[in-house]
N, C-alpha and C positions, 0 to 999 in steps of 0.2 A: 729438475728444472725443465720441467715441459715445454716452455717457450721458450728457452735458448735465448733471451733478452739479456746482456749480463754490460757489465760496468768494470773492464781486467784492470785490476791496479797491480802497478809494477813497483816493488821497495826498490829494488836495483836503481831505476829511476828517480826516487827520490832520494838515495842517500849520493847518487850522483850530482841532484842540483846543490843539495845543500855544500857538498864540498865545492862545488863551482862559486855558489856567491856567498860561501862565509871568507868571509875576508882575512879571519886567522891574526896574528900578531898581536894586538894591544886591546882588540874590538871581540867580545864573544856574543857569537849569533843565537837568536832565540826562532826558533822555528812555528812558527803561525797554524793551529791548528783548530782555531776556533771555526763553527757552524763543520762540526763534523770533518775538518780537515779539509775543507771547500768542496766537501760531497766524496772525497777520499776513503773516509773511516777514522776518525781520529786514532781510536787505537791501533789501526794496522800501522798509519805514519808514526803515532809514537812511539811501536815496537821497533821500526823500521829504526829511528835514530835514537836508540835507547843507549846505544856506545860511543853517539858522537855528541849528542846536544846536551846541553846542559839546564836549557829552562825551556817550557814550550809557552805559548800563549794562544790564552779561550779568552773568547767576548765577554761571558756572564758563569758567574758563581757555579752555577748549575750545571755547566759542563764539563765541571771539574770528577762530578760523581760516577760516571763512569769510568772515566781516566783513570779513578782510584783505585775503584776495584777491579779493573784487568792489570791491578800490579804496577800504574804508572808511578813511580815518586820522583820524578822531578819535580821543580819548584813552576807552578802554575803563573803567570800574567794574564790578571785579568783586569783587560784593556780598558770595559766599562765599570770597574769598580765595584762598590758595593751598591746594591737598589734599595737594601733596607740594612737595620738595626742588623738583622739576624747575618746577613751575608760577612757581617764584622764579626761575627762572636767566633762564626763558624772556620774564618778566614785561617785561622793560625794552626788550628786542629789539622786545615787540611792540606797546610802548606802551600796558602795561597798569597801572593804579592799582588795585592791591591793598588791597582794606577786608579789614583784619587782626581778628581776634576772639580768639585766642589765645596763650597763649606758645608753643606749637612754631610756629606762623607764623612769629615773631618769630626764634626760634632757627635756622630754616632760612633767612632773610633776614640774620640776623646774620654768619653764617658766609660769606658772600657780599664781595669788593671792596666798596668805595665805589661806584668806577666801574662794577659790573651789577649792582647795588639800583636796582629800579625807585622809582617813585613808593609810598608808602603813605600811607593812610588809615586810624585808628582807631576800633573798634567800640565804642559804650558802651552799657550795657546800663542802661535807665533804667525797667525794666519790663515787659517784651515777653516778659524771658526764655527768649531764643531761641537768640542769638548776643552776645556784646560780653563785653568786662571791666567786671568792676564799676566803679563810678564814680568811687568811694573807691582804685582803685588805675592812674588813668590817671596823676595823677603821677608814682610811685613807676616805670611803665614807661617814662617821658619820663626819666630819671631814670640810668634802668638803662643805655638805649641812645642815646648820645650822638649817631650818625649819625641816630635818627629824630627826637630834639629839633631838631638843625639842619635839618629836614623843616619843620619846622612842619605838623603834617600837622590836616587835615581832621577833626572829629570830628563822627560819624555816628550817628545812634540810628533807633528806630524807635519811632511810637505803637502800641500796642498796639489801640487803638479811636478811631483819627481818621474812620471810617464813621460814627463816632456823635458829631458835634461836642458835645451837651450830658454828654457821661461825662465825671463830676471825675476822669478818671485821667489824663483828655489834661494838664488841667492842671498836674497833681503831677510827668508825666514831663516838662514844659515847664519848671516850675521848677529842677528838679533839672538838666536838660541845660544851661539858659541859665545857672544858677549855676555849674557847671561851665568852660563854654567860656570864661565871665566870669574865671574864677578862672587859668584858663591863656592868656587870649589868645589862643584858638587860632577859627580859620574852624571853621563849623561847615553840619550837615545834617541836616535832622529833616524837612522836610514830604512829604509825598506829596503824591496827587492833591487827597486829601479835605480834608488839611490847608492845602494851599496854597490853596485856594477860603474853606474857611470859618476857619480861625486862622491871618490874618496874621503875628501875633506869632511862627510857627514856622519862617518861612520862613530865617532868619538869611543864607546867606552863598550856599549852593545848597538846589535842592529836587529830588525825585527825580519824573519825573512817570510814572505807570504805567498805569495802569484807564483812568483819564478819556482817554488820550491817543488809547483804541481807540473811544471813543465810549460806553464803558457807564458808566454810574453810579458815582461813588466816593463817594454819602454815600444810607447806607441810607433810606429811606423821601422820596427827591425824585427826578424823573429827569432823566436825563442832559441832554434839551432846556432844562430849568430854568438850566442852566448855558452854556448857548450848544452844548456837545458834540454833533455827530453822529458817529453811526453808521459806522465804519470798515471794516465786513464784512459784505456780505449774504451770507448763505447761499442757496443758490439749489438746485434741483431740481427734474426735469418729472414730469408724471403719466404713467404707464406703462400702465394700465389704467382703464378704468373699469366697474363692475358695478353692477345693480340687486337693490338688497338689501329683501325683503317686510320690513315689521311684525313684531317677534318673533324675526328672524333674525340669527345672531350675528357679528359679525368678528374676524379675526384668532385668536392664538393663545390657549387656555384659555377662548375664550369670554368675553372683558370686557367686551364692548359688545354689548350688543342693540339692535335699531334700534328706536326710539319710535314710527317711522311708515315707510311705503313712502321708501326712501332710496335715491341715487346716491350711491357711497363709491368715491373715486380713489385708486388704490393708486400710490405715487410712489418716486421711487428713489434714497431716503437711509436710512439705519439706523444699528445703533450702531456697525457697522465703518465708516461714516465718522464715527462723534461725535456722532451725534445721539442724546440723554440715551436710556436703553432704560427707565427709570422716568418720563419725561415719561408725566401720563396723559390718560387722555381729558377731552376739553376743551382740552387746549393748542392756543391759537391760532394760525395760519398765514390766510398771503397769499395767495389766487388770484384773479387779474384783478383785484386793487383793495380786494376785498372778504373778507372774514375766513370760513376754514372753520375745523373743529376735528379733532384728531386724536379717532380711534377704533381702540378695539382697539390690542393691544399693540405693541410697538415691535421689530421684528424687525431681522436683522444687517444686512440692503440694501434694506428696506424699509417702511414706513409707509402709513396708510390714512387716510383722512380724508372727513369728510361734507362734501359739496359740494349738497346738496339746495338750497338754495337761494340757487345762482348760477349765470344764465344761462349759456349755450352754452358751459358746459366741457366742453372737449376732451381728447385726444391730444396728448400735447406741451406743453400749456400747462406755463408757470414756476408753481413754487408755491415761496417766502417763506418761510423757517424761521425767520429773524431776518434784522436791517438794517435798511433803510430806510425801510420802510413798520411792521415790528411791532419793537418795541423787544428788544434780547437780555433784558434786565432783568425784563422780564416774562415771558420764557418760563424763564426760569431761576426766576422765583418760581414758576412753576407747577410747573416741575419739582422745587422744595424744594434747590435748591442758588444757587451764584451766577455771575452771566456770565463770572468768570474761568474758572471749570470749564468753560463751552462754549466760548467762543472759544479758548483754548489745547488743547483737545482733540478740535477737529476735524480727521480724519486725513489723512497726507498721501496716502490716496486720494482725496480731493477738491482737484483743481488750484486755485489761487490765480490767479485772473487779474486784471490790474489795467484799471480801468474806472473 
């Protein structure tokens, strides 16, 4: 690892959030591992909770294939369902529980044996407006397909705004779901991270846990520590250079920082070809030796600048802190005006994941 550029994932940490927001008793948690575990490693987090979770959940068919063969067999949620014909045939071989959202789903599971119809789960759309059948016609589909009534299958929603526990819409979609499931008897799934932490009321039968599980925040304006959650990912990178910058004299590209006084600025060796935001601006805070420097100057494809003027004996080599352990993701993402799902999930896979 010549460039010492690295991405430390801690299991420690994740198998800590998950016992924080599985809520345990009547409700079992499904742990969120799709798009690679949000830039985690899927299979490192599914080894991670191989003795505690019971089903994990990917977006798309396809990400099941790996998971398999590193020896995963829990029971897969795949949240977008089937894309085609084949995603159905394939679905039961590979122990996959298909969340259905449409009638061609339906259609192409229809036409399928008894005996190779995997598992499904129904999508309902209680507000999100994203994915699901309306609410008013999950009957009518229980109804239609006599093989998915003998299912008894799962109904699934999603909060629109569960980041924001006091938005009345949480409520209305809570009504509507719980009057529902009430009205068919059926297991149900609605909470996420944010939801499972602050409305009990939503957890019902499973809860899906995502954000929080990586250590960043799932309810806007509290941090992740508030909730017990550490930090799942430092991002890590060393100083490559360092230069003495006069009073007046400008860094990096177009000239966006000019130095306020006689400065030391260490140019280090991350950019946005590994995922690091290229609009974080100046002022975003980073970790060296302990102590917080700031980016300066723009954000280039393999490398970044930062004022170190006033922290001792920085060196050659030293690690400097992008997010983790010491500076929260949550905070560099508000500085960056987006949210820690964007950075962790899109750190690239030029940056090795080592586990630590």
């Amino acid at each position: 690892m010549s460039r010492s550029t690295r991405a430390i994932i801690n299991p420690d940490a994740i198998r800590n959030n998950f016992r924080q927001l599985n809520p345990g008793r009547d409700c079992t948690a499904i742990a969120v591992i799709k798009a690679d575990a949000y830039g985690h490693g899927a299979i490192t987090v599914a080894k991670a909770l191989a003795e505690q979770c019971e089903c994990f959940a990917i977006a798309i068919c396809d990400e099941a294939v790996t998971l398999r063969k590193a020896g995963i067999n829990q029971p897969l949620l795949v949240l977008e369902g089937p894309h085609d014909a084949d995603d159905c045939r394939a679905a039961r071989a590979g122990n996959l529980i298909l969340l259905v959202h449409n009638q061609q789903q339906l259609a192409w599971l229809d036409e399928l044996e008894q005996a190779q119809r995997p598992e499904v789960w129904l999508k309902v759309d209680t507000g999100m407006h994203r994915l699901g059948f309306n609410a008013d016609d999950i009957a009518m589909v229980l109804r239609n397909y006599d093989w998915l009534n003998q299912q008894q299958p799962v109904l699934v929603s999603h909060f629109a705004c569960a980041d924001d526990p006091d938005n009345p819409n949480n409520a209305a979609q809570l009504q509507q779901f719980l009057a529902l499931k009430g009205s068919l008897a059926l297991p149900g799934c609605m909470a996420n991270s944010a939801a499972t932490l602050c409305n009990p009321a939503s957890q019902a039968d499973w809860c899906r846990l995502g954000i929080g599980l990586y250590g960043a925040s799932p309810v806007t304006g509290h941090a992740a520590a508030e909730y017990g959650l550490t930090p799942a990912m430092t991002l890590i990178a060393q100083i490559i250079a360092l230069h003495n910058v006069k009073q007046g004299e400008t860094v990096g590209y177009s000239q966006t920082w000019t130095a306020p006084r006689d400065s030391v600025i260490a140019t280090v060796g991350i950019g946005y070809a590994d995922g690091y935001p290229r609009h974080c601006p100046n002022g975003t805070p980073v970790v060296v030796r302990g102590q917080r420097g700031q980016l300066v100057g723009r954000v280039s494809m393999d490398m970044i600048t930062i004022d170190v003027t006033h922290i001792a004996e920085v060196a050659l080599g030293d690690d400097v802190e992008l997010w983790g352990a010491q500076l929260p993701v949550d905070e560099v993402a508000d500085r960056a005006g987006t949210i820690s799902y964007e950075l962790i999930t899109r750190v690239s896979a030029r940056v090795p994941r080592v586990t630590g």
